[in-house]
C-alpha positions in Angstrom: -1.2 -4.2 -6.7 -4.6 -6.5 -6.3 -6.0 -6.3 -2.8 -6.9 -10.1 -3.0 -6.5 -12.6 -0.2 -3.3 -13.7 -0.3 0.1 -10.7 0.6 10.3 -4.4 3.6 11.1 -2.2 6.2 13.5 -0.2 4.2 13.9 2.9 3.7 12.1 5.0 0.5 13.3 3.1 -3.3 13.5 3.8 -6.9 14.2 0.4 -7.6 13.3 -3.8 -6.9 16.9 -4.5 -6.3 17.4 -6.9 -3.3 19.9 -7.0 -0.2 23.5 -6.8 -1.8 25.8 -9.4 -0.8 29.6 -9.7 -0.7 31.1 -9.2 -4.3 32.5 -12.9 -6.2 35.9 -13.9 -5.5 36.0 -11.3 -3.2 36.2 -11.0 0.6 35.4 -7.4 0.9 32.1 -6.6 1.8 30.0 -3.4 0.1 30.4 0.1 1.1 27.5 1.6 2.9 26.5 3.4 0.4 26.4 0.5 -1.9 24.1 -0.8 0.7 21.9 2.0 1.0 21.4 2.0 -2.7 21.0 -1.8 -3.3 18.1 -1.2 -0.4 17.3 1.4 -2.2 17.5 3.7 0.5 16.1 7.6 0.2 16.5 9.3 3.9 13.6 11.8 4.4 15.7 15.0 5.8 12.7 17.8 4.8 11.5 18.7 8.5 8.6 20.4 6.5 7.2 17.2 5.3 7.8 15.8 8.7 5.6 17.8 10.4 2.9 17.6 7.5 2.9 13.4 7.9 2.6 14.5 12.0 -0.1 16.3 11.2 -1.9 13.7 8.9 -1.2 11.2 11.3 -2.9 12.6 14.2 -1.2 11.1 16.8 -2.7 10.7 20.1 -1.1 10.3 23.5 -2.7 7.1 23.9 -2.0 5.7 20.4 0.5 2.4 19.6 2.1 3.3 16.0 4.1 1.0 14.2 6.5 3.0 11.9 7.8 1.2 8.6 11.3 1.9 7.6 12.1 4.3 10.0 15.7 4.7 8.7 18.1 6.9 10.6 14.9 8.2 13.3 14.2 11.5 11.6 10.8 10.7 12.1 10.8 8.2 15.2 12.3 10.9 17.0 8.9 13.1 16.6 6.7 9.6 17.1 8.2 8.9 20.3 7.4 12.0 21.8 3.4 11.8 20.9 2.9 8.3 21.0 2.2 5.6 24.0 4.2 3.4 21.9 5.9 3.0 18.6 6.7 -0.3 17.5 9.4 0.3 14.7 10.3 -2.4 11.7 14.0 -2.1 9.8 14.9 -4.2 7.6 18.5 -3.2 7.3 20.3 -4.7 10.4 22.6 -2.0 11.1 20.0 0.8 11.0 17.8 -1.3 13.2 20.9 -1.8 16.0 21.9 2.0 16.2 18.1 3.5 16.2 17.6 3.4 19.8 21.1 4.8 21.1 20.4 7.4 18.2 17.6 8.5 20.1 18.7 8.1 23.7 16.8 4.8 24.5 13.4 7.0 24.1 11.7 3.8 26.6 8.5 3.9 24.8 10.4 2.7 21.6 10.6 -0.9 20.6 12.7 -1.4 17.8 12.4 -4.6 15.5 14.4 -6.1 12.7 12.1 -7.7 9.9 10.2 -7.3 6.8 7.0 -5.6 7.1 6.1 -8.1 4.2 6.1 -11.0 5.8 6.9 -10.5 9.5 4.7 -11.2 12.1 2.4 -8.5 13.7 0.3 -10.5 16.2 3.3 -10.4 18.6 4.3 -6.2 17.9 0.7 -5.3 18.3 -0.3 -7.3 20.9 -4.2 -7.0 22.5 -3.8 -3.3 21.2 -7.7 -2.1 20.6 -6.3 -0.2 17.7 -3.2 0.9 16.2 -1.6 3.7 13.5 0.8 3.4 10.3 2.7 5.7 9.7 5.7 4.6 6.6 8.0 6.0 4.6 7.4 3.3 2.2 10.1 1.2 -0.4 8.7 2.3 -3.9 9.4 -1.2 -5.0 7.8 -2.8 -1.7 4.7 -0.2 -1.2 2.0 -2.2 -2.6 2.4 -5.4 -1.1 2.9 -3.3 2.5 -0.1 -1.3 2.0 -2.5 -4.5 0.9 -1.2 -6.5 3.4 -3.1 -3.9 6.0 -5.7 -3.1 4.4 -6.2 -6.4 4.1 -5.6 -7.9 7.6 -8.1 -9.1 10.1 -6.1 -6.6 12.5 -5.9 -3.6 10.0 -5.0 -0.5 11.6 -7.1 2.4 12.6 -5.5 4.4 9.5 -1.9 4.8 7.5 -0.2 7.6 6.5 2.4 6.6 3.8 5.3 8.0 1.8 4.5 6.8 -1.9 5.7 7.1 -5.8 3.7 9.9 -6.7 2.1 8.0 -9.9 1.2 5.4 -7.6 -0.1 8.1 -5.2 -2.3 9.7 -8.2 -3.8 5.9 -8.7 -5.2 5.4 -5.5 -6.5 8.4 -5.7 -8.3 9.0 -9.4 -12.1 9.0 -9.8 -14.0 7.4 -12.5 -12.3 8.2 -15.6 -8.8 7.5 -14.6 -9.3 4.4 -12.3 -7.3 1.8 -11.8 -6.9 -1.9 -10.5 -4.8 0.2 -7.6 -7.9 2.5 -7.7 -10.1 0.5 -6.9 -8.4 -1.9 -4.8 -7.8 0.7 -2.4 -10.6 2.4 -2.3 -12.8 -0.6 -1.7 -10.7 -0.7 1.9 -10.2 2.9 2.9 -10.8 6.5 2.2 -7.5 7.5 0.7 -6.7 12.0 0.7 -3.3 13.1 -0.5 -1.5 15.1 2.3 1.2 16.5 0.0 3.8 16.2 -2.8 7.5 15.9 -1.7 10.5 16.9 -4.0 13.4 14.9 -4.4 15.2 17.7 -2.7 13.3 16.5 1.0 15.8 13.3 0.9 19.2 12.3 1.0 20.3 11.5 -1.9 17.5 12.2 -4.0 15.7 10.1 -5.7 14.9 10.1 -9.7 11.2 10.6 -9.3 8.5 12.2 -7.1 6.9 11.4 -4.3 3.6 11.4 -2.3 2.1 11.4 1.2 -1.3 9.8 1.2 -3.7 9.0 4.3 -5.4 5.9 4.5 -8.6 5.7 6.2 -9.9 2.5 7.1 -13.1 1.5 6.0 -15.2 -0.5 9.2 -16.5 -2.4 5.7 -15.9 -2.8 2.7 -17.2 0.2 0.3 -19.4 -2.0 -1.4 -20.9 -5.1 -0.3 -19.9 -8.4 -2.2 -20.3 -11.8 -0.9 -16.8 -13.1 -2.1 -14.3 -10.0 -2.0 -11.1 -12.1 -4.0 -14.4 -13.5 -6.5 -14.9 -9.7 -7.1 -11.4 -8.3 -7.3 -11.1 -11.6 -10.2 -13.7 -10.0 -12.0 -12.6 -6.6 -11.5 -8.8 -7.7 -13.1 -10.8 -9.2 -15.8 -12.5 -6.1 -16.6 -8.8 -4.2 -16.9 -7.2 -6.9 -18.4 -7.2 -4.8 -21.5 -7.5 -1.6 -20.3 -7.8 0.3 -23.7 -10.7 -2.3 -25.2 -14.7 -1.4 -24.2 -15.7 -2.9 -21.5 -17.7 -5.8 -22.8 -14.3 -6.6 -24.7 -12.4 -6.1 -21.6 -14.3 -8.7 -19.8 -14.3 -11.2 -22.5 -10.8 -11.1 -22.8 -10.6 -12.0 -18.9 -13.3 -14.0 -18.0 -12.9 -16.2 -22.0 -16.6 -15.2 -22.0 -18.0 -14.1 -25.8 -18.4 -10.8 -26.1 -21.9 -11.1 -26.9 -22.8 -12.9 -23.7 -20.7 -10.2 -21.5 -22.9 -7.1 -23.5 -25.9 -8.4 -22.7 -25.2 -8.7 -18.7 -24.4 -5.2 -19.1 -27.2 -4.3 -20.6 -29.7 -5.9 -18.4 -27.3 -3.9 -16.0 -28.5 -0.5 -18.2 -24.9 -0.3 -18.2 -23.3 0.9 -22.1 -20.7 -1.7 -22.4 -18.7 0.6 -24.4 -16.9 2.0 -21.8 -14.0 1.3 -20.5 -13.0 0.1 -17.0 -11.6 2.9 -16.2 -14.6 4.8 -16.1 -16.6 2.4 -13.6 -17.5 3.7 -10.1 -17.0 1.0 -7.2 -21.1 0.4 -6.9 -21.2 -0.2 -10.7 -18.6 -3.3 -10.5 -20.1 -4.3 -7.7 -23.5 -4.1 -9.6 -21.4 -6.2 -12.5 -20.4 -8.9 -9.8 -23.5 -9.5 -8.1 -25.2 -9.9 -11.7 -22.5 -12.2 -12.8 -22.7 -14.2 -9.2 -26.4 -14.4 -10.0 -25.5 -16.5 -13.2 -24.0 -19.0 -11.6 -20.5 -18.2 -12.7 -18.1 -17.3 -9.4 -17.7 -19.5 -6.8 -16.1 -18.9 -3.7 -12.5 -19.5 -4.6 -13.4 -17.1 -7.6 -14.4 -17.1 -11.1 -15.2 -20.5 -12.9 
């Protein structure tokens, strides 16, 4: 995931398979269950972890949340009785239809058919001053979810997601283990792992582990840059060879010689031996402002 302008209300996945339609020469349509796992569908049963992404979330009597993927209501059912509001996207049509009857017709539920990807949120939020996440996230659709609201002019107040526990352990490592994911998360919020679910917490289980992580939304940016997609092109440069020393690393992406990318670092009294992995956020915005000051980005990115 790149957190750079430009950006699945389904349940939790182990895979990028898409909707499953009828099979060839065939008029039956799929089971359910070969629905569910063309959706990739995991159901969240654990009323342990529940309560944990309850607590994380901090919800408020006055607060609007918008709920990704709320499945069969496991968790709706809980949101409904804390929230003002909760705005809920499905993506799989006959989930969406039978949420609300599930759940009695809670009247502070409004229940929406779409993908989170790509459908509208003007019209869900509304003039809401503010607004929670809370999503039991896709593995195959989590990135693009989470960047498109970290990214938006409207981003909310905070998220609280259900991730791929590698991709959990990304947005949060420290210099040292960073990665594109790293830092493109981190420039937008203040991400703290809430807990680590087992494969046991969902029905069925899936083949791997998962994460809850909370997502604090930075007011700004964590580092000022002029041209935030002109920085995150120089920070992909720098780990488009993740394994080569920094000043290699660059070259590579920007088709700079290596010579001329050691010596910005240097007048940087950065060693460009290291690797990307071990820059802070301040330090590649230190390498992007010196780079700017060359005359090298522009403000559709870099030249």
């Amino acid at each position: 995931m790149v957190f750079v302008k430009g950006r699945c209300a389904v349940s939790n996945s182990t895979n990028n398979a898409g909707v499953l339609s009828a099979r060839p020469g065939g008029s039956r349509s799929p089971s359910r269950s070969a629905k569910r796992k063309a959706l990739g569908q995991h159901f969240l049963h654990d009323g342990r972890i529940v309560g944990r992404i309850l607590v994380a979330a901090d919800i408020q009597p006055d607060d609007l949340v918008l709920e990704i993927g709320p499945g069969p209501g496991v968790l709706t059912r809980r949101l409904v009785q804390l929230a003002r509001k909760v705005v809920a996207v499905e993506m799989d049509g006959e989930l969406a239809g039978s949420l609300p009857s599930r759940l009695n017709h809670p009247p502070n539920l409004h229940m929406v058919q779409g993908d989170a990807r790509t459908i509208d949120l003007q019209p869900l939020l509304g003039d809401a001053p503010s607004y929670k996440v809370v999503a039991n996230l896709p593995y195959y659709a989590a990135n693009p979810i989470v960047r498109r609201f970290l990214e938006s002019d409207a981003a909310p107040e905070s998220l609280v997601v259900m991730v791929q526990k590698e991709v959990a352990e990304s947005m949060l490592a420290g210099p040292g283990a960073m990665t594109m994911l790293s830092v493109a998360t981190q420039f937008y919020a203040a991400p703290s792992l809430v807990c680590n679910v087992p494969p046991r917490s969902f029905r069925p289980p899936p083949a791997v582990r998962s994460s809850v992580v909370r997502l604090d939304v930075r007011q700004t940016p964590a580092v000022a840059v002029r041209d935030p997609a002109a920085f995150f092109d120089l920070v992909r440069a720098g780990f488009s060879a993740p394994r080569k020393q920094l000043r290699n690393s660059l070259s590579h992406g920007l088709g700079e010689h290596p010579a001329k990318v050691a010596q910005l670092l240097a007048d940087l009294e950065l060693d460009s031996s290291r690797r990307a992995e071990t820059l802070t956020l301040e330090e590649w915005a230190l390498i992007y402002r010196r780079w700017e000051e060359t005359g090298k980005v522009g403000t559709t990115g870099l030249r």
